[in-house]
C-alpha distance (Angstrom), angle and dihedral (degrees) to the residues before:
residue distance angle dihedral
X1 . . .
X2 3.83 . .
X3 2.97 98.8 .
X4 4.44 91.1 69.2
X5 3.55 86.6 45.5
X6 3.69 100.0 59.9
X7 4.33 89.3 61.5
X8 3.69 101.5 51.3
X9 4.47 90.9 45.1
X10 3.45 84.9 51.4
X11 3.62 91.0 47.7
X12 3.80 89.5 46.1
X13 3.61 91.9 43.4
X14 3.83 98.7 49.7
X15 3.56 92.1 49.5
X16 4.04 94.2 55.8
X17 3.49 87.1 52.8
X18 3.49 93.6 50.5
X19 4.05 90.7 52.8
X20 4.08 92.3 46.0
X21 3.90 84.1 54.4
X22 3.88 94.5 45.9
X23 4.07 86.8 42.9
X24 3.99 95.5 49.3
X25 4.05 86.4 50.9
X26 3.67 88.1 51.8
X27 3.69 104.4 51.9
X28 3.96 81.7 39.6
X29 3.65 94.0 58.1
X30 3.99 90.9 47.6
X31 3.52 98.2 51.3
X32 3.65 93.4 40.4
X33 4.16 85.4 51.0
X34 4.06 88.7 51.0
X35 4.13 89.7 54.8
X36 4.06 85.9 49.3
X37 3.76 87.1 49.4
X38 3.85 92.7 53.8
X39 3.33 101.2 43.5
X40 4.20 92.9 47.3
X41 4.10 83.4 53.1
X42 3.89 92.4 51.0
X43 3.83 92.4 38.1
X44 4.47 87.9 51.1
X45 3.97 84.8 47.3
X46 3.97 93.0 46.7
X47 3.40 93.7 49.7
X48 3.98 97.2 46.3
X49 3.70 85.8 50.3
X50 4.04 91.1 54.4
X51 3.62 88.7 47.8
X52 3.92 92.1 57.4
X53 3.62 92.7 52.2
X54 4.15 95.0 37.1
X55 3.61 82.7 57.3
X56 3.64 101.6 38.1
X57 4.16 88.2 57.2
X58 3.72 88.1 46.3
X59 3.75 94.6 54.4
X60 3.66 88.7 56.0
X61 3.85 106.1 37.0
X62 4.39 77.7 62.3
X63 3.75 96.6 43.6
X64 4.05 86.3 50.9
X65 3.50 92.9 45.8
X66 3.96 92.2 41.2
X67 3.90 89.6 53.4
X68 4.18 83.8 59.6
């Protein structure tokens, strides 16, 4: 009677473990997503920031040289 007991825990057991593993990847993935999100948002704000100033020193390096 053991003996048929032992294949289907197994079973049982294997596919729990199987679930966890699938489950750890998941909430992995989502936090992993969430740090991409974050750093896309600060890159978007960096780079409209650079633009301001790029453009700021461009408007006067021509109103210097269109004073000349």
């Amino acid at each position: 009677m053991k003996k048929t007991m032992i294949g289907p825990l197994l079973t049982v057991i294997g596919l729990i473990l199987i679930g966890a593993l699938f489950a750890y990847f998941y909430i992995s993935i989502n936090r992993l997503e969430k740090k991409v999100m974050a750093i896309q948002a600060a890159t978007v704000e960096d780079s409209g920031k650079i633009s301001a100033i790029v453009n700021f020193f461009n408007a006067n390096l021509n109103a210097q040289t269109d004073k000349k």
